[in-house]
LOFIDO-913351 format. One line per 10 residues: number of its first residue (from 1); their letters; for each residue x, y negated, z of C-alpha. Coordinates in nm, 2 decimals, padded with zeros to 4 digits. Each point is the difference from the previous one (the first is absolute). Example, Ala and Ser with C-alpha at 12.3 -4.5 7.8 and 13.67 -1.06 7.14 Angstrom:
1> AS> 01.23 00.45 00.78; 00.14 -00.34 -00.07;
//
This chain:
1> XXXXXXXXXX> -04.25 -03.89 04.56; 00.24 -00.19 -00.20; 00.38 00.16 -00.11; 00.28 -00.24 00.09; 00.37 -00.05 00.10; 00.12 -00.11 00.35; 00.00 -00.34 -00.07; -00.32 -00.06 -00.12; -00.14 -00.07 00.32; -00.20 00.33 00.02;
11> XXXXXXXXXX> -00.27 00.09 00.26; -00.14 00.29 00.18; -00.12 00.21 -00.23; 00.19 -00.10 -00.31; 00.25 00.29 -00.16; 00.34 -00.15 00.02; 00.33 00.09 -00.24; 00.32 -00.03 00.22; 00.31 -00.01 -00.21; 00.40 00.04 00.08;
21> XXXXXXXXXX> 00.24 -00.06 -00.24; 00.35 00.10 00.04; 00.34 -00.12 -00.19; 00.33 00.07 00.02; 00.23 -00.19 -00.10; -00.23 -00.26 -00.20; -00.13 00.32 -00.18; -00.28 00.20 00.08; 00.01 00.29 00.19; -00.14 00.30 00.18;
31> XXXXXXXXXX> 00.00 00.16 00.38; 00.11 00.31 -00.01; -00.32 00.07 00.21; -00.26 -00.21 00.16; -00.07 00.18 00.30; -00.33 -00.17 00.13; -00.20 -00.31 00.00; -00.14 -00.12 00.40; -00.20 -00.30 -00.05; -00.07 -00.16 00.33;
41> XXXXXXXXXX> -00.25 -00.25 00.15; 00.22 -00.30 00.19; -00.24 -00.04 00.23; 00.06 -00.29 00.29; -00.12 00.18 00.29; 00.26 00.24 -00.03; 00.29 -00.22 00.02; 00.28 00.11 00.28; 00.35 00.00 00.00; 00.05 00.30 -00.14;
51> XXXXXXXXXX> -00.27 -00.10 -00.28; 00.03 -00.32 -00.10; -00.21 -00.05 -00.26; -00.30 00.22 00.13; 00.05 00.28 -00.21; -00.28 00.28 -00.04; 00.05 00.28 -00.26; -00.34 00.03 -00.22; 00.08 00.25 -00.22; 00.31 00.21 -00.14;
61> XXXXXXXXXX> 00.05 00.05 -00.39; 00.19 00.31 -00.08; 00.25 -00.06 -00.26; -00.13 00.26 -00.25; -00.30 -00.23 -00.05; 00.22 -00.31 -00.10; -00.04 -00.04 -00.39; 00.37 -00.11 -00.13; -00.16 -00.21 -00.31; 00.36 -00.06 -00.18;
71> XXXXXXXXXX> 00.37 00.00 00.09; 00.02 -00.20 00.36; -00.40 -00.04 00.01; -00.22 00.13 00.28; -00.32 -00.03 00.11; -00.29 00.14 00.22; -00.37 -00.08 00.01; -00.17 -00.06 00.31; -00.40 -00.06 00.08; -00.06 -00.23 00.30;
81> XXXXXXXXXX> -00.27 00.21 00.13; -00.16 -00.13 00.34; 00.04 00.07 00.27; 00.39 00.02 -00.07; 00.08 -00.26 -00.15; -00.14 -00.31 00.14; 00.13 -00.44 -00.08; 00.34 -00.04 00.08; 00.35 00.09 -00.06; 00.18 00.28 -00.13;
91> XXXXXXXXXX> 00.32 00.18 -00.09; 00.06 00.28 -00.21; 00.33 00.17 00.09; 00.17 00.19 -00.29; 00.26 00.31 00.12; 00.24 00.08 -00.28; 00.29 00.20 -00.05; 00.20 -00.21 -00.25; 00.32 00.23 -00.11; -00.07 00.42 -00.03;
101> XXXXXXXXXX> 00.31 00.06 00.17; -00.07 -00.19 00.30; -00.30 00.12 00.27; -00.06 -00.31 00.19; -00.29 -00.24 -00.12; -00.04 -00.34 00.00; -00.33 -00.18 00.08; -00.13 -00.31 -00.21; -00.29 -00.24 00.17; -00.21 -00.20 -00.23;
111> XXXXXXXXXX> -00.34 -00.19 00.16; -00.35 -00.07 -00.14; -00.32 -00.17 00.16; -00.37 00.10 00.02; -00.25 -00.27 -00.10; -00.30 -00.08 00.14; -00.28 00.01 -00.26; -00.03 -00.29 -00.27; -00.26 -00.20 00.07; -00.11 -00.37 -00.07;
121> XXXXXXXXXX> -00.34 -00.18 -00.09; -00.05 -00.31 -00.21; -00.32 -00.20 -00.17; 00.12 00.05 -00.35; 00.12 00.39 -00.19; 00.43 00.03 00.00; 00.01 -00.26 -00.33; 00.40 -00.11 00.05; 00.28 00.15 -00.22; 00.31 00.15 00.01;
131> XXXXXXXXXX> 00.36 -00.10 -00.20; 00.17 00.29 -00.10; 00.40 -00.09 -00.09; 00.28 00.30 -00.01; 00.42 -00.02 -00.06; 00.18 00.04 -00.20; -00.15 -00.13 -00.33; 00.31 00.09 -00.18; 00.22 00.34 00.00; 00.31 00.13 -00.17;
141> XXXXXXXXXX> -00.16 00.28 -00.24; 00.17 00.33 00.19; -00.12 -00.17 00.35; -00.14 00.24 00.25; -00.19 -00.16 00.27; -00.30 -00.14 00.21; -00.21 -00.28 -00.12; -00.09 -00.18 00.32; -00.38 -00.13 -00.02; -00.14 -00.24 00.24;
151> XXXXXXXXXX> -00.37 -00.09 00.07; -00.07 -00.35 00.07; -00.35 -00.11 00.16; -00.17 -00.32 -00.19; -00.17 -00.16 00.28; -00.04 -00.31 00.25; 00.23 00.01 00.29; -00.24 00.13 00.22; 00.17 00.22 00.25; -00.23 00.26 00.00;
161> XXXXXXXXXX> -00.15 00.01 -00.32; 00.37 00.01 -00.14; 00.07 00.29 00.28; -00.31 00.19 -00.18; 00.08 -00.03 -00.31; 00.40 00.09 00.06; -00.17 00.30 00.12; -00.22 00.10 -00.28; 00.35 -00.02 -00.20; 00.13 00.22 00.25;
171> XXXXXXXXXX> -00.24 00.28 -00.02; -00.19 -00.02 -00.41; 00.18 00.27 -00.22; 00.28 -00.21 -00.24; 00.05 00.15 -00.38; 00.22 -00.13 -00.23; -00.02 00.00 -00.38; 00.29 -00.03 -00.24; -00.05 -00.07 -00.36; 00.26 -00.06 -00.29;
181> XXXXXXXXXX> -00.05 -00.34 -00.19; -00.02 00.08 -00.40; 00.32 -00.19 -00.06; 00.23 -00.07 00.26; 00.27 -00.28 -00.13; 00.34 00.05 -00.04; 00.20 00.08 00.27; 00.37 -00.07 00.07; 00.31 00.26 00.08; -00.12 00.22 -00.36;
191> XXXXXXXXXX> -00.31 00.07 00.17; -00.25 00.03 -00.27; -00.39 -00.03 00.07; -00.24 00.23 -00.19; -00.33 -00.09 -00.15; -00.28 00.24 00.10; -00.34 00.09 -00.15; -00.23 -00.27 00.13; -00.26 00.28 00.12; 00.00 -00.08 00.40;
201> XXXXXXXXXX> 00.00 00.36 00.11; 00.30 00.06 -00.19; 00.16 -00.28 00.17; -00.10 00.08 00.34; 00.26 00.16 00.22; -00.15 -00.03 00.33; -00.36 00.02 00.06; -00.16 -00.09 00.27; 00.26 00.22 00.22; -00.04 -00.07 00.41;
211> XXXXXXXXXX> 00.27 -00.13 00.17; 00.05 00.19 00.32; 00.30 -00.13 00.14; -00.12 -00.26 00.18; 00.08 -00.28 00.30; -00.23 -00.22 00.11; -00.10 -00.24 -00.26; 00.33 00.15 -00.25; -00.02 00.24 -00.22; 00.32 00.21 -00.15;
221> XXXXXXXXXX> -00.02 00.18 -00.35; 00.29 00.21 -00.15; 00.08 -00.07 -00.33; 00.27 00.18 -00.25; 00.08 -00.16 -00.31; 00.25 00.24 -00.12; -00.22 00.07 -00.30; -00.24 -00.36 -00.03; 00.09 -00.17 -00.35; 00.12 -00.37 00.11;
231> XXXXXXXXXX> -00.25 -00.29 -00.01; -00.27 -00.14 00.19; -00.27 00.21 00.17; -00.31 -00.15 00.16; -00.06 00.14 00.35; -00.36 -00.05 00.17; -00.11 00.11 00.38; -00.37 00.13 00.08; -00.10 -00.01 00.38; -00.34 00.11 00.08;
241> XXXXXXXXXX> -00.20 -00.01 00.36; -00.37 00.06 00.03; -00.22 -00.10 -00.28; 00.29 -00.27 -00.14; 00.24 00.10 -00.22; 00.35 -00.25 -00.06; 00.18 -00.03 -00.32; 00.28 -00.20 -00.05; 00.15 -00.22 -00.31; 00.26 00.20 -00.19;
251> XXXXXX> 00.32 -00.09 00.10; 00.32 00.07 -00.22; 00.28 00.26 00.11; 00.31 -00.02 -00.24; 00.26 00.29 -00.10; 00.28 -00.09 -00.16;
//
């Protein structure tokens, strides 16, 4: 089945990514340890008193199998293999040990759903499209951060066929593709743009790379322009879901 994160509405089956990020002080940061990972099912026969959201521990990750992916970054893979994992709610509880010189641990809670499988049925193929915008369009060259993407469904207001196809965005794989224009134009602040050899894979930066970080019908990509030249750079998104493949109008992205 298909890879995705927590909030790509996944269903039994699927392999899903579960990610913790941790900061301190506005800057990232690591645990000293993460102890273990309990994901549990909150399952509403189970509510009491003492439980009140029907918890029911599924399984138990040790913390030697979390990946730490950068500084402050963490992340384990699940599968949502029947018969233990079945459509509903979940948490995953994260125990940590924050500072070395301090032995107690701290728990953090974050929640995901199960799906039930995707499925819909209509006289004519999947013809609609999709809009494909992202922000900022314009960064300070030396600008580290996330381009925010969003995935827009182009069809009537039909309340379930625009359910369907926010799902489709949902789920299909999202790749982004950054290319530098020949000649950007001048830029203010002494930022200088560069012409560059009008070959296209000599100006291609990004190619085709998958965005993985991923909510719902948002995607987020990292970018570092510490060392872009300024001007304008077009930016283009490919989504692709059974035999159709999406490809969006280049859209500009300045450095300056």
């Amino acid at each position: 089945m298909a890879q995705k994160e927590r909030f790509q509405n996944p269903v039994v089956g699927d392999d899903v990514r579960l990610r913790l990020f941790s900061y301190n002080s506005n800057n990232s940061a690591d645990f000293n340890e993460v102890v273990q990972v309990e994901i549990f099912f909150l399952d509403p026969d189970e509510r009491t008193e003492a439980n009140p959201d029907g918890r029911r521990l599924v399984e138990t990750i040790a913390g030697s199998s979390v990946s730490r992916t950068n500084v402050g970054e963490y992340e384990i893979n699940i599968t949502l293999a029947d018969p233990s994992y079945t459509i509903g709610n979940y948490t995953d509880i994260w125990t940590v040990r924050v500072e070395a010189n301090d032995s107690s641990t701290a728990e953090v809670a974050n929640k995901y759903q199960v799906y039930p499988d995707l499925w819909y049925t209509t006289p004519i193929p999947i013809v609609y499209d999709f809009n494909f915008s992202f922000r900022p369009n314009k960064m300070r060259q030396g600008s580290k951060r996330f381009l925010i993407i969003d995935i827009v469904p182009n069809v009537p207001t039909t309340t379930d066929l625009k359910r369907y196809y926010e799902n489709l965005a949902i789920v299909s794989p999202l790749r982004i593709s950054i290319e530098q224009n020949e000649c950007g134009p001048g830029t203010p602040f002494g930022c200088e743009s560069q012409c560059i050899p009008t070959e296209e894979d000599l100006r291609l930066l990004v190619d085709c790379e998958e965005v993985t970080l991923r909510e719902k019908t948002t995607g987020f990509y990292f970018i570092d322009t510490t060392d872009l030249p300024c001007g304008v750079y077009n930016v283009w998104f490919t989504m692709e879901f059974g035999d159709s493949t999406y490809i969006s109008d280049k859209q500009q992205l300045q450095i300056f």
